[in-house]
C-alpha positions in Angstrom: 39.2 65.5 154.1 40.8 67.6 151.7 42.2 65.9 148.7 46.1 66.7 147.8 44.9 68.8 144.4 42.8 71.1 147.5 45.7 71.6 149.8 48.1 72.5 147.1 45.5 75.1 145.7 45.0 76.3 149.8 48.6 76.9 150.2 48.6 78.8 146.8 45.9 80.4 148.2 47.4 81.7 151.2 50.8 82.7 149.8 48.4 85.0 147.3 46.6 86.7 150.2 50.3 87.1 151.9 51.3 88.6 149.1 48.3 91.1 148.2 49.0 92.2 151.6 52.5 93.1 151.5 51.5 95.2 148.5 48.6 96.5 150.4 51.0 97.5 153.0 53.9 98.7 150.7 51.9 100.5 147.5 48.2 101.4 149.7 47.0 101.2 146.5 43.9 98.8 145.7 43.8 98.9 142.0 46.4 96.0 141.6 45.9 94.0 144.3 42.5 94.1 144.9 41.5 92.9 141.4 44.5 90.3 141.5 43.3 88.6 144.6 39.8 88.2 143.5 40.5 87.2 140.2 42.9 84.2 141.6 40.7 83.4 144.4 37.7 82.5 141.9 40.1 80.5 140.0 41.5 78.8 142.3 38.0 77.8 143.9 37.2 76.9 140.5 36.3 73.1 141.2 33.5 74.2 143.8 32.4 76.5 142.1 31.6 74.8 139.1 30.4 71.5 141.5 27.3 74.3 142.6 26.8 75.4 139.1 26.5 71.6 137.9 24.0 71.1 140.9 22.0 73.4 139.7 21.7 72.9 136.1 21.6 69.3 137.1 18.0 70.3 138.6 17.2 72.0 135.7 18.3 69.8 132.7 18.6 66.4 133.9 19.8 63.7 131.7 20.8 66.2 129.2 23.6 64.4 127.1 25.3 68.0 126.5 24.9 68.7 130.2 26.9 65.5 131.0 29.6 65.6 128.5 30.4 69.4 130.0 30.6 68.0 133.5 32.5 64.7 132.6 35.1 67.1 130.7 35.1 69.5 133.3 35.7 66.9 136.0 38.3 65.3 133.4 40.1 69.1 133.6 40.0 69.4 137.1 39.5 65.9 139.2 42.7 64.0 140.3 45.2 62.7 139.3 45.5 65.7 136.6 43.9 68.0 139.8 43.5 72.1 139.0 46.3 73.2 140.8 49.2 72.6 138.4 46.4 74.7 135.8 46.5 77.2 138.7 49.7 77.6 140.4 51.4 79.9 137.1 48.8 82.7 136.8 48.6 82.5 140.8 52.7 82.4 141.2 52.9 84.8 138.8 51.6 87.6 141.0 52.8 85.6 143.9 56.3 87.3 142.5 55.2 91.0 142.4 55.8 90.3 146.6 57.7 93.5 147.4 60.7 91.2 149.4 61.3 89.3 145.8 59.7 91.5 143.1 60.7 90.5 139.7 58.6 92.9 138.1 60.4 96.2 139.0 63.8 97.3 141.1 67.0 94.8 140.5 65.6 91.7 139.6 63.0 93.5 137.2 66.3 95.8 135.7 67.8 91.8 135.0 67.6 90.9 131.0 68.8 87.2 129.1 68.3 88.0 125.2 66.6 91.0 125.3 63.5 89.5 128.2 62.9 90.3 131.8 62.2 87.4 134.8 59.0 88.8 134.0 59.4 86.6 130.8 59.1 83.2 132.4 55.4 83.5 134.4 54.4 84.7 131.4 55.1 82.1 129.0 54.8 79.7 132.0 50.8 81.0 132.2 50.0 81.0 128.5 51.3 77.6 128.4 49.2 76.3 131.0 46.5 78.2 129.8 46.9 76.7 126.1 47.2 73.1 127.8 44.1 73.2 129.4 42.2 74.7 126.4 43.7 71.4 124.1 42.7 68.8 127.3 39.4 70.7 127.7 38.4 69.9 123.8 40.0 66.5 124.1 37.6 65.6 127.2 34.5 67.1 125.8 35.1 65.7 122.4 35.6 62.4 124.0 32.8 62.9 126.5 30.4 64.2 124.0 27.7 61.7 122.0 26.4 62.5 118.4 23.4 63.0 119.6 24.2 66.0 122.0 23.2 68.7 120.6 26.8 70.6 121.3 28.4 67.9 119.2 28.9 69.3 116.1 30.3 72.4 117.6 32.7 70.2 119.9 33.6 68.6 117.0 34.6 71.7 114.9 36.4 73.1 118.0 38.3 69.9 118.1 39.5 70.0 114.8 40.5 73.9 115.1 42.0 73.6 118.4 45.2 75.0 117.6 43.8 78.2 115.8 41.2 78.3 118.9 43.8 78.0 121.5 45.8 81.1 119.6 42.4 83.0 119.3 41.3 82.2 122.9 45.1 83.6 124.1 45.0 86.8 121.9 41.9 87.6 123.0 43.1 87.4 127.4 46.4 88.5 126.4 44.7 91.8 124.7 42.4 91.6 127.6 45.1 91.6 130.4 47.9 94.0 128.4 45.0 96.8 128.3 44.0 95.8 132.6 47.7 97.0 133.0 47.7 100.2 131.1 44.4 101.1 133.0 46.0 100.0 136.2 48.7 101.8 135.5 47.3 104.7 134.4 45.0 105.3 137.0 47.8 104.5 140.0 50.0 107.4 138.1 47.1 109.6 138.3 46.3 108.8 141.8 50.4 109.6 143.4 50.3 112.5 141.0 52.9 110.6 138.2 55.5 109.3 141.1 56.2 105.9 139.9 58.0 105.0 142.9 54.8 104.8 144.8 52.6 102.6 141.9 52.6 99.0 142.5 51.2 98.4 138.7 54.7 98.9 136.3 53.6 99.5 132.2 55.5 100.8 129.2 54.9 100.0 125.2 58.1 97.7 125.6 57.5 95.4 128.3 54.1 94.8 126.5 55.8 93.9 123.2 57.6 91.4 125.5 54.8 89.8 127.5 53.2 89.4 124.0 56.0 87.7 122.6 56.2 85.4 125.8 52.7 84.7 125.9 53.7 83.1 122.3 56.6 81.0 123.2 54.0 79.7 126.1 51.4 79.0 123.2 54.2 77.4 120.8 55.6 74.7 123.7 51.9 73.8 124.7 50.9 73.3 121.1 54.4 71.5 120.2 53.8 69.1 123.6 50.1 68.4 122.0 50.6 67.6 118.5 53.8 65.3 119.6 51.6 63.4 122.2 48.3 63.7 119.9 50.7 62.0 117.1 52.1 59.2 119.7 49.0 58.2 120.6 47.2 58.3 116.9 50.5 55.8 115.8 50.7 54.0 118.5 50.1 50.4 117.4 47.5 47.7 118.6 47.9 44.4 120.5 49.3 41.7 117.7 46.6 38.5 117.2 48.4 35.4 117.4 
């Protein structure tokens, strides 16, 4: 029987394919939708995924103490009650919301600005913070999960200690990643409808980019703010009193 984290990730699952669809349907391109469903589809089936992979390695490397703290962090990450879907649902929702019915990435809603940023504004910080949350519960796990003698400890430990610079680094590095996916995308869609932007699904310019970077940080800054406050709780928080 599926467990609740499963069905929420299948129904996020199913709006996604609805959606690629529609876009399918509306655009006839596959350069953005093709590349968005697969990508969302391995992350949501993330669990299972990694469940073979531990199999196998299990095989391989039993009783290996950096084997096990990986999989009890992993599990940590992605087992109830924390469950992977709430890590999930803002990268999937967020093309979830290029659906051609409700597109906040282009027509009215996309023309619709508060201080300068688009609709597009809150997926995007919504994702980097997730994303930034489960790189800071990720180290926390592992460096929890991880003995001395494992021979990944002292390079959990230094990612530990630096996981605030790591997280940053980490997000530069898919925000650089996924800025330049667009401008390909984009490029290659104009290229294809002979430079009719009505007919690209896959929207780009210099300063929506400037924007989704800036967003991407706010999402970065509210994780890491969230972290430290609830790192600092729980490093003050003060033992039972001895009669």
């Amino acid at each position: 029987m599926p467990t609740r984290d499963q069905w929420l990730r299948l129904g996020l699952w199913g709006l996604l394919l609805t959606t690629a669809n529609a876009n399918r349907v509306a655009h006839g391109l596959p350069t953005t939708w093709v590349p968005h469903t697969l990508g969302n589809t391995l992350g949501l089936a993330l669990p299972e995924l990694v469940d073979a992979v531990d199999a196998a390695l299990g095989r391989l490397a039993p009783g290996s103490p950096s084997l096990l703290a990986l999989r009890a962090a992993v599990q940590e990450v992605t087992s109830e009650p924390r469950g992977w879907a709430r890590t999930m649902a803002p990268v999937t929702l967020a093309y979830i919301v290029s659906h051609p019915r409700f597109n906040i990435y282009r027509g009215e809603l996309g023309a619709l600005r508060c201080l300068g940023f688009g609709l597009d504004s809150i997926p995007h910080s919504l994702t980097a913070a997730a994303l930034t949350t489960l790189v800071y519960d990720g180290l926390t796990a592992l460096h929890t999960h991880t003995p001395g003698e494992a021979a990944i400890a002292p390079l959990v430990e230094v990612g530990y200690r630096q996981r605030v610079g790591l997280a940053a680094l980490i997000l530069v590095g898919l925000t650089t990643f996924y800025e330049y996916s667009e401008y390909s995308i984009h490029q290659a869609e104009l290229r294809a409808t002979g430079g009719d932007e009505s007919r690209i699904n896959m929207m780009w310019d210099a300063e929506d980019t400037a924007k989704d970077v800036a967003s991407n940080g706010l999402g970065w800054l509210a994780a890491t703010l969230v972290h430290l406050t609830r790192t600092r709780r729980v490093v003050t928080m003060p033992g039972p009193v001895s009669a």
